[in-house]
C-alpha positions as CSV (number, residue, x, y, z in Angstrom):
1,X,15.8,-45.2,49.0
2,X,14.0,-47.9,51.1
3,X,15.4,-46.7,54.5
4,X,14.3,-43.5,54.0
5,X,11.0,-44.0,53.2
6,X,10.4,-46.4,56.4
7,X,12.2,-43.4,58.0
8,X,9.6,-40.9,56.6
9,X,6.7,-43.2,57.3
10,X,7.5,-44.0,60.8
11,X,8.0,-41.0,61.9
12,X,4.2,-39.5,60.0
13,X,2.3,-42.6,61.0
14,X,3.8,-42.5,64.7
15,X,3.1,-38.7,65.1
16,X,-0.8,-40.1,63.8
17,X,-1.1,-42.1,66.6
18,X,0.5,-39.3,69.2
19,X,-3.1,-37.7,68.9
20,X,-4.8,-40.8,70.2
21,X,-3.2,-41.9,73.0
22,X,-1.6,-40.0,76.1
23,X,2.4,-41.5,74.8
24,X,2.8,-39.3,72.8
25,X,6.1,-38.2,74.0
26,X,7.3,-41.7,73.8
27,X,5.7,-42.6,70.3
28,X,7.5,-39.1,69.7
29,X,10.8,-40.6,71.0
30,X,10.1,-44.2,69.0
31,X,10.2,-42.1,65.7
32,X,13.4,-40.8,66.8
33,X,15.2,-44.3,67.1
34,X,13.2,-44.9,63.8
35,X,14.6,-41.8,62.3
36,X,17.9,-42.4,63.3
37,X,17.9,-46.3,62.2
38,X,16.7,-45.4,59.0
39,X,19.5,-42.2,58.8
40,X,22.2,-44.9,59.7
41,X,21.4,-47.1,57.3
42,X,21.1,-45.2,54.1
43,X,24.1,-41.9,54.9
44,X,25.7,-40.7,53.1
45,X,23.6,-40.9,50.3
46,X,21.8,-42.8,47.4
47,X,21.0,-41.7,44.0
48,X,17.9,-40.1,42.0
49,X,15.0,-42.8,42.6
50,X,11.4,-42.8,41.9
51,X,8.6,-43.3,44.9
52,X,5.9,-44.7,43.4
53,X,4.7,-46.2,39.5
54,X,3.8,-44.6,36.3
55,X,3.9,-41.1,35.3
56,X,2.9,-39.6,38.5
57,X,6.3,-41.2,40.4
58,X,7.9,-38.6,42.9
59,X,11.8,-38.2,42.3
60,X,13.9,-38.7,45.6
61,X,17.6,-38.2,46.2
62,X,19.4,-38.6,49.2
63,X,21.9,-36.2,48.1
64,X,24.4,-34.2,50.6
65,X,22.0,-31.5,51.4
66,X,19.0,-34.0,52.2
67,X,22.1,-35.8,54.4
68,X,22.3,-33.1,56.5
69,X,19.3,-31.6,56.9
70,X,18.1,-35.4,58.3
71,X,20.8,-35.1,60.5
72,X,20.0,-31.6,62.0
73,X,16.3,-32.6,62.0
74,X,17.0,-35.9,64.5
75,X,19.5,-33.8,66.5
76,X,16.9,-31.3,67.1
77,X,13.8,-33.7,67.7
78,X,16.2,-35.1,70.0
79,X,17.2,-32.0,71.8
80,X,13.3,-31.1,72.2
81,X,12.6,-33.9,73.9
82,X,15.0,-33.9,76.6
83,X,14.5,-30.4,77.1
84,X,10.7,-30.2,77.1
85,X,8.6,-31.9,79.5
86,X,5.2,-31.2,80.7
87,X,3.6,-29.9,77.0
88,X,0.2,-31.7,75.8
89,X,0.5,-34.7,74.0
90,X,-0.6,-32.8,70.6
91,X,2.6,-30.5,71.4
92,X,4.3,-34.0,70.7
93,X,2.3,-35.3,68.1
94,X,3.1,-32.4,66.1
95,X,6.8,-32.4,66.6
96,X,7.0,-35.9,65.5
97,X,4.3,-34.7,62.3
98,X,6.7,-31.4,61.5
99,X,9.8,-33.4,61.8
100,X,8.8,-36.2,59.4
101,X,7.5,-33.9,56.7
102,X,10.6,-31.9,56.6
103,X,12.5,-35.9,56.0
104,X,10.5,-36.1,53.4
105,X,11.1,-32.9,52.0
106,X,14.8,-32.6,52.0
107,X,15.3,-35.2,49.9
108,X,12.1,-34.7,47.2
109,X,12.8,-33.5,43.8
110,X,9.5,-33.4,42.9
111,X,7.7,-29.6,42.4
112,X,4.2,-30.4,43.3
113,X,5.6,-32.8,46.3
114,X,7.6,-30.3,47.5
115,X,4.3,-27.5,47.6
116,X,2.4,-30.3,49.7
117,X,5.6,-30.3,52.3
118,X,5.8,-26.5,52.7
119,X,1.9,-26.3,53.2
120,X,2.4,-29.0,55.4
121,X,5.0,-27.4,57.8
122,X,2.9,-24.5,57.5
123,X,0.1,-26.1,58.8
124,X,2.0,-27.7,61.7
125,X,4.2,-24.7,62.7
126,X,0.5,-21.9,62.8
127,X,-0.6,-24.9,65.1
128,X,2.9,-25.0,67.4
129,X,2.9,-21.2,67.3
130,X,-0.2,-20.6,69.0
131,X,-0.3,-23.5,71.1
132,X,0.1,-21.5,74.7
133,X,-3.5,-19.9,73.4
134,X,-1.7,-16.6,74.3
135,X,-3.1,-13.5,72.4
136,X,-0.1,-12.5,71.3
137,X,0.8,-16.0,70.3
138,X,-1.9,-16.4,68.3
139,X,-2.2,-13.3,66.1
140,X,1.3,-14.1,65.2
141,X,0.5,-17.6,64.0
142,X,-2.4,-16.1,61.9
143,X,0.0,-13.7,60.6
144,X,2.0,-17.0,59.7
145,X,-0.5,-18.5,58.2
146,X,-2.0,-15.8,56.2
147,X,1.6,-14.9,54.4
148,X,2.4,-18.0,53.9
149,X,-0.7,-19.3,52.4
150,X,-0.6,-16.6,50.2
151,X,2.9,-17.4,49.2
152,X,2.1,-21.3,48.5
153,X,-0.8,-20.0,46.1
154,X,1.4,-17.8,44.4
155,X,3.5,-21.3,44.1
156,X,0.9,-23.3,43.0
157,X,0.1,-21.1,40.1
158,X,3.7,-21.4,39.0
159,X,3.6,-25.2,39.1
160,X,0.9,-24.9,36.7
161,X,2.4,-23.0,34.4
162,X,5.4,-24.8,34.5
163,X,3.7,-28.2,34.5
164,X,1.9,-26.5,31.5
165,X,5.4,-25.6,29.0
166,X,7.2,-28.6,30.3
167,X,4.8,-31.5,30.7
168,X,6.8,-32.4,34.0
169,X,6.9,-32.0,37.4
170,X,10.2,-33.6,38.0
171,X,13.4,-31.0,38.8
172,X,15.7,-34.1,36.9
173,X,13.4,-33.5,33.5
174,X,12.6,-29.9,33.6
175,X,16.1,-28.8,33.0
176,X,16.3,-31.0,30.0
177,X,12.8,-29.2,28.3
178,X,12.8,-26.0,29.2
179,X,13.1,-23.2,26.3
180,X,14.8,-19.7,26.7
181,X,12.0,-17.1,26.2
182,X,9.4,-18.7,26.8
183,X,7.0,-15.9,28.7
184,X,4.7,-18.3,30.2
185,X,7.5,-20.4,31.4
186,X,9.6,-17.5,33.3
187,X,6.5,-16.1,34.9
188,X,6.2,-19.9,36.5
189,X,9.6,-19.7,37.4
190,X,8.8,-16.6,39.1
191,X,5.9,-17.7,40.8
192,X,7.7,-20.5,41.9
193,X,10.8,-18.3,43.5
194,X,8.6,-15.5,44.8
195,X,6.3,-18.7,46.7
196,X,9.1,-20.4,48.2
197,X,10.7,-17.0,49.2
198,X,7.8,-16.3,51.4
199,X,7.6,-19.4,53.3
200,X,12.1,-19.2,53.6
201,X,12.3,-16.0,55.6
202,X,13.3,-13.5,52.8
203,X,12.9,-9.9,53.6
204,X,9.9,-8.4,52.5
205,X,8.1,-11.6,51.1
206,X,8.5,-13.0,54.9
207,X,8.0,-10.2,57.2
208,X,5.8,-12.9,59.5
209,X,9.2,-14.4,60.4
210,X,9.9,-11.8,63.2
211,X,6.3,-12.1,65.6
212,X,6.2,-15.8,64.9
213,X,9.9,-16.5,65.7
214,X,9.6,-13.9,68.8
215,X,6.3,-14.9,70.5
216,X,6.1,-18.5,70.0
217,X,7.3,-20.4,73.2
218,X,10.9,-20.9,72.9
219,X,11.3,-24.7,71.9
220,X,9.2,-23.8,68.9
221,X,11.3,-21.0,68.2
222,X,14.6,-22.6,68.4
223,X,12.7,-25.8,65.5
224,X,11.3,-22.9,63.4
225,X,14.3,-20.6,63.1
226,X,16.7,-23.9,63.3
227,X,14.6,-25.8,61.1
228,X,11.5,-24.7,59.7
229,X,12.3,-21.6,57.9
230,X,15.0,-23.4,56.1
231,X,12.7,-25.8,53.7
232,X,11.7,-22.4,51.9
233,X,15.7,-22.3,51.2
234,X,16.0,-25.4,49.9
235,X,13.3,-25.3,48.2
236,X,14.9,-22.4,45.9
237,X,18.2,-24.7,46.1
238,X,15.9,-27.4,44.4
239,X,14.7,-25.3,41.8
240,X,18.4,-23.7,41.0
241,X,19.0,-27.2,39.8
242,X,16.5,-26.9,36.9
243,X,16.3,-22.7,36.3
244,X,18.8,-20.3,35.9
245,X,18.3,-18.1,39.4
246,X,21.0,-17.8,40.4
247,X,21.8,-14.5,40.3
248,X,18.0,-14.0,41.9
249,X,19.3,-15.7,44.8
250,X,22.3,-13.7,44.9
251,X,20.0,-10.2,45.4
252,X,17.4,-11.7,47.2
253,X,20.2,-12.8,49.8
254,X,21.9,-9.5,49.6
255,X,18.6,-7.8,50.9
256,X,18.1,-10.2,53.4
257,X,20.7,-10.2,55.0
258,X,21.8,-6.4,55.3
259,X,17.8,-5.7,56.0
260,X,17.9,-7.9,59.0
261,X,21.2,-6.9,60.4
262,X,19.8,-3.9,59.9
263,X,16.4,-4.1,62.1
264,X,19.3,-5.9,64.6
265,X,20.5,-2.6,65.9
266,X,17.4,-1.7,67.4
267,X,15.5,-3.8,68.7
268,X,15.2,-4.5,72.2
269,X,13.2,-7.4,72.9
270,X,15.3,-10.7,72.9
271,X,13.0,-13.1,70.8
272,X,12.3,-10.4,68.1
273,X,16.3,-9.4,68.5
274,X,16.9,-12.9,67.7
275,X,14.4,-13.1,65.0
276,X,15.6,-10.6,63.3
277,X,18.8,-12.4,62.9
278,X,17.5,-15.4,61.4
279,X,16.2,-13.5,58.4
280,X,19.8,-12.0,58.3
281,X,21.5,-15.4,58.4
282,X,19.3,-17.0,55.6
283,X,21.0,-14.2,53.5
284,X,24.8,-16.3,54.5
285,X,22.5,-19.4,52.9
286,X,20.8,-17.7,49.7
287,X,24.0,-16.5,49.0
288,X,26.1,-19.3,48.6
289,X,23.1,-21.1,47.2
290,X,23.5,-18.2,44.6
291,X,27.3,-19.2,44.0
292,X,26.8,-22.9,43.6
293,X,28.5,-22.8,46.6
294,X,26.3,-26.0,48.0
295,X,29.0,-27.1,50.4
296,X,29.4,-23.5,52.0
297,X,25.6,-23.3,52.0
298,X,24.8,-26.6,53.5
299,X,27.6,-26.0,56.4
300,X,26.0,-22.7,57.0
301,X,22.4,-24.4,57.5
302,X,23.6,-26.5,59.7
303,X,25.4,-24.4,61.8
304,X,23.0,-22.0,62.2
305,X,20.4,-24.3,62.9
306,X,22.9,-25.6,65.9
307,X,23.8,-22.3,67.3
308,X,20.2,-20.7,67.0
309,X,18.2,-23.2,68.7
310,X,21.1,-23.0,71.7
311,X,19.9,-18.8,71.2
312,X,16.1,-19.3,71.3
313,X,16.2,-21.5,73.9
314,X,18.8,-19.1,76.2
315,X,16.4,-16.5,75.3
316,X,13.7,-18.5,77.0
317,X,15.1,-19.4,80.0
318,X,16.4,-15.5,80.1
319,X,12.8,-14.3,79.8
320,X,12.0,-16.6,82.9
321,X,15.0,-15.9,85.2
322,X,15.4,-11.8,84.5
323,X,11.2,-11.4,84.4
324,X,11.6,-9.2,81.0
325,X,11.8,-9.6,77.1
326,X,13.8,-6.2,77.1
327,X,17.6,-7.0,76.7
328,X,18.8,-4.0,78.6
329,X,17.0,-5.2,81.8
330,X,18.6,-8.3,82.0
331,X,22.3,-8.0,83.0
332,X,22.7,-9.4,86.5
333,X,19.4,-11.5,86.4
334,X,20.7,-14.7,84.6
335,X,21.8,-17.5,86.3
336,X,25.5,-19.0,84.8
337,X,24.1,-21.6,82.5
338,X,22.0,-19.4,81.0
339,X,24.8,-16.9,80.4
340,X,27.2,-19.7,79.3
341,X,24.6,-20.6,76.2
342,X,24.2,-16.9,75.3
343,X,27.7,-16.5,75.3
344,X,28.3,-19.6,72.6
345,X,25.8,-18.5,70.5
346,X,27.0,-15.3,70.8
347,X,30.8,-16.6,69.5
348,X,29.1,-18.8,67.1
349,X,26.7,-16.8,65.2
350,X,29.4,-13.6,65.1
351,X,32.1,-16.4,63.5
352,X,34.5,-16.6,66.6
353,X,37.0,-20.0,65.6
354,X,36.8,-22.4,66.6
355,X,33.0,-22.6,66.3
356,X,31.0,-23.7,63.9
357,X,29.8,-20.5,62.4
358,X,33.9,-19.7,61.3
359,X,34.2,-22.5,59.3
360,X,30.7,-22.2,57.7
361,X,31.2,-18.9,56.6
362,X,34.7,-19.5,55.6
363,X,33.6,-22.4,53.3
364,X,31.6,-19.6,52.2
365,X,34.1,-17.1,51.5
366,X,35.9,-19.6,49.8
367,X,33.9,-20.0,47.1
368,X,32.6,-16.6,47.1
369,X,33.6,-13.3,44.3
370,X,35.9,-10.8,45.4
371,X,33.1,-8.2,45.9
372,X,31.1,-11.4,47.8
373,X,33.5,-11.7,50.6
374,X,33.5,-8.1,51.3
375,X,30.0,-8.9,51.3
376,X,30.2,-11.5,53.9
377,X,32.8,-9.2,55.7
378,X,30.0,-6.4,56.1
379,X,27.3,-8.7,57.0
380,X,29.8,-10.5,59.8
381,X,30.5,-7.1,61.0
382,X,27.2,-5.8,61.2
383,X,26.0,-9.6,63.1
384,X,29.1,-8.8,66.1
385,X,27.7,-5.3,66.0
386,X,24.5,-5.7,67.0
387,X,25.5,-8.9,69.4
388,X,27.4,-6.6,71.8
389,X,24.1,-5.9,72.9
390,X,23.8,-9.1,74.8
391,X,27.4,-8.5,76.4
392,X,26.1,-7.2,80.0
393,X,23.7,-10.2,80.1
394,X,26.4,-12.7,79.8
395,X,29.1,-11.0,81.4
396,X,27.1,-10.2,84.4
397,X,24.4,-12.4,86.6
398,X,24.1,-14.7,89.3
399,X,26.1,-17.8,89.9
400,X,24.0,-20.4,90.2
401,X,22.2,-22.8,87.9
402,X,24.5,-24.4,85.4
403,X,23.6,-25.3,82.0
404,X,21.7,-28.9,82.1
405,X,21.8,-32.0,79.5
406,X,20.3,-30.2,76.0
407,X,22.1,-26.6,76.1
408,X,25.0,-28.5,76.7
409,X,24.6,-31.0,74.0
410,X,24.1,-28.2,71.3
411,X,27.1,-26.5,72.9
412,X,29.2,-29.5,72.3
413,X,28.1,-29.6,68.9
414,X,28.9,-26.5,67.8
415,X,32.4,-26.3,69.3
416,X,32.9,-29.7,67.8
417,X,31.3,-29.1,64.5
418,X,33.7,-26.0,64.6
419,X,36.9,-27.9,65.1
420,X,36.1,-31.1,62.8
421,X,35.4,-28.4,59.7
422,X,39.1,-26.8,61.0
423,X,41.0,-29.8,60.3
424,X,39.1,-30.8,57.6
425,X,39.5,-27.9,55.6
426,X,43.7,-26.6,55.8
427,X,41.4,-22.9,53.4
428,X,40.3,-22.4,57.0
429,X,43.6,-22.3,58.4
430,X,44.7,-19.7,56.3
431,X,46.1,-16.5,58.2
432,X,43.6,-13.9,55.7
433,X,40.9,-15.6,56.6
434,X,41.4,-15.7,59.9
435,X,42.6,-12.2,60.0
436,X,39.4,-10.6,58.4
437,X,37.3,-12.6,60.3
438,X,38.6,-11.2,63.9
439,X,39.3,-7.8,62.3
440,X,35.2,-7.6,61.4
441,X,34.3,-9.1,64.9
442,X,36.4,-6.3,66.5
443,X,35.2,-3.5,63.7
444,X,31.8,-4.7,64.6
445,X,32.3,-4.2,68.5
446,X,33.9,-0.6,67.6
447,X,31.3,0.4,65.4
448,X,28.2,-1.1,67.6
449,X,27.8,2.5,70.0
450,X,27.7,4.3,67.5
451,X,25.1,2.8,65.7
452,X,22.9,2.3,68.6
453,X,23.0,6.2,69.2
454,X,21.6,7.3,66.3
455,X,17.9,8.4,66.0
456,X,16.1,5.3,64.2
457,X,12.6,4.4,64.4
458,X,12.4,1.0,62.3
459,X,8.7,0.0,61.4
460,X,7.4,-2.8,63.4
461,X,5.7,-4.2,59.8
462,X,1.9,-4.5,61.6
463,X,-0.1,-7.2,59.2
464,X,-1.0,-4.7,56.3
465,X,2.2,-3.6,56.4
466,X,3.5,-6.8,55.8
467,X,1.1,-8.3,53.0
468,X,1.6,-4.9,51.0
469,X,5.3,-5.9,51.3
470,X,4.7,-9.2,49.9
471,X,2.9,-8.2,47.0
472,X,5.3,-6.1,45.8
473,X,8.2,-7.9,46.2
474,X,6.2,-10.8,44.4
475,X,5.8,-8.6,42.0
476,X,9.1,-7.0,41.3
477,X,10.0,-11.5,40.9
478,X,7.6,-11.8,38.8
479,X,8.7,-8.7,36.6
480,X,12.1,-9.8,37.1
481,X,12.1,-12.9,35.4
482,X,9.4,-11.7,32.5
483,X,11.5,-8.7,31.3
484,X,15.4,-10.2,31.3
């Protein structure tokens, strides 16, 4: 556990110090050679361990999941920095800040610890969000900040009451001392998922996802939607360890991810378009989550992560180059590197092999119910539906400007990532598999037109709109767990 922790601590005292001097990019880059020493030297894993003395200790693991979520965190700190010059030095202080609190949540087992890391990368990402000073960028990192405040309070309370029944605020204990039908105790439980759900994307508790994801510049986007939004996940991975919610995470991840495909069809603006999909492709991750499919769900965060941040940061220099957000206007606008990035995405996200997305979701469907991959074969036909939209933009544009050093590098990834889970795993060589995942890709380009033609006005979920949203779907949690 040692490494880790001079990981962690480099990396949070090093993004300290970016606010006081004007190397902050290169303090930023230190904690990225710190990061990665301190990755090398404790992967793949060490067991349950104890930071700090007495009662009030904090229960680490380096488990898989913590495994990989360091890795994606250092590939994407890494991809940041060559991509982004020019930014303030808090602009680096704070990526170096946001990346070491999410090290040191991934692998904390530890309920109150794992409140002060969410309200943590809350803090950071309102801060990232708005830091253009753009109007539209800042009401939408207010919006951030307001939901998911009022989604950590509504965790708090349920530490309490946990804290209260169990006399622990370790995930390794709790399972051991909880006792069926206890009231107070499921109404913490509630709390718990309902908090954790706002901050992790989930449709209706999270409706701040899209305006934050959309109008932040696009290097923030790509860490929030590849990153970010992800520690609310495995936060409710955590607590699956010690409560039975399972099946919670099954529905909640149903109505993700059909909700967000849905809003897909018709929206028009890139960064919202893309958005949008996030919240659908956290309901891939709740999902196998829900399963005990860990593996699956683990593969699936990563790959996303990958192919998402190659998306948000297409979608950036697409706004640039075609001089509109509307996706319509820009076929023949983009130059060919730009177009080359959609286009992988694209074939990523939609489950194309060999890329990484196939063998994600196929670890998936391995492990899923019968009715569960029909589930997945939906929600991969609904994703290539909606994509076709960006078809004209990559097919046609100019032909100049490749792709430079950090599209390429997340392009790499993906298509290797893609191939390394294809001979690893003979399941995803399988002819059925393959077979229903074309078959939905091309059921998903058939069906797309016809979608797109019919009258739909989606609502654009102003802030009212939103919070009402979240207090009712808080609610319904918290009833959930009280009454079964």
């Amino acid at each position: 556990m040692t490494p880790a922790l001079m990981g962690v601590l480099g990396y949070l005292v090093l993004g300290v110090l970016g606010f006081l001097t004007t190397r902050a990019r290169l303090l930023s880059g230190i904690a990225l050679l710190v990061g990665v020493t301190s990755f090398s030297l404790w992967f793949p894993g060490f067991p349950p361990d104890h930071l700090g003395l007495g009662i009030w200790a904090i229960p680490w693991q380096g488990d898989p999941l913590a495994a990989a979520f360091w890795g994606l965190s250092l590939f994407l700190h890494l991809i940041l920095l060559l991509s982004e010059r020019g930014w303030p030095r808090h602009f680096y202080a704070l990526l170096t800040l946001l990346v070491g609190t999410i090290l040191s949540l991934v692998l904390s087992l530890d309920l109150f610890n794992l409140y002060v890391s969410l309200e943590l990368t809350s803090l950071i990402a309102f801060l990232l969000v708005g830091i253009e000073g753009r109007p539209a960028q800042v009401w939408a990192s207010l919006k951030y900040l307001i939901l998911t405040s009022c989604g950590m309070i509504l965790y708090l309370l349920g530490v309490g009451f946990v804290y209260a029944k169990t006399g622990t605020l370790s995930l390794l204990e709790i399972s051991s001392t909880i006792s069926s039908g206890d009231l107070g105790l499921s109404l913490g439980v509630g709390l718990l998922v309902a908090g954790a759900a706002a901050k992790g994307g989930v449709f209706l508790l999270a409706l701040w996802l899209p305006t934050a994801h959309g109008y932040a510049p696009s290097p923030v986007s790509a860490l929030l939607s590849g990153l970010v939004v992800k520690m609310g996940i495995i936060t409710l991975a955590r607590l699956s360890t010690a409560f039975p919610i399972g099946n919670v995470l099954v529905a909640i991840g149903l109505v993700t991810g059909f909700l967000g495909v849905l809003h897909l069809f018709w929206e028009e603006d890139i960064k919202v378009f893309l958005a949008y999909s996030t919240m659908s492709q956290l309901g891939y991750i709740l999902l196998g989550f829900g399963w005990e499919a860990w593996a699956g769900a683990t593969a699936y965060g990563v790959a996303h992560g990958l192919f998402k941040a190659l998306l948000f940061l297409a979608a950036g220099r697409a706004e640039t180059e075609g001089r509109s957000r509307h996706i319509s206007k820009l076929a023949g606008r983009l130059c060919t590197g730009t177009r080359l990035s959609l286009g992988v995405g694209t074939l990523a996200i939609v489950g194309l092999p060999p890329f990484i997305g196939y063998g994600a979701k196929g670890l998936l469907s391995s492990a899923a119910p019968p009715w569960g991959k029909w589930a997945l074969f939906v929600l991969t036909l609904g994703t290539a539906a909606s994509f076709t939209k960006l078809l004209p933009s990559i097919i046609r544009g100019k032909k100049a400007g490749m792709a430079d050093g950090p599209p390429l590098l997340l392009s790499a990834a993906i298509f290797g990532g893609g191939l390394f889970l294809l001979i690893r795993e003979p399941a995803l060589r399988s002819f059925p598999l393959l077979l229903s995942t074309v078959g939905a890709i091309i059921a998903g380009g058939i069906v797309s037109p016809l979608m797109r033609k019919l009258p739909v006005s989606l609502p654009r979920w102003r802030l009212d709109e939103s919070f009402l949203a979240f207090l009712f779907s808080a609610a319904l949690l918290a009833l959930w767990f009280l009454v079964r």
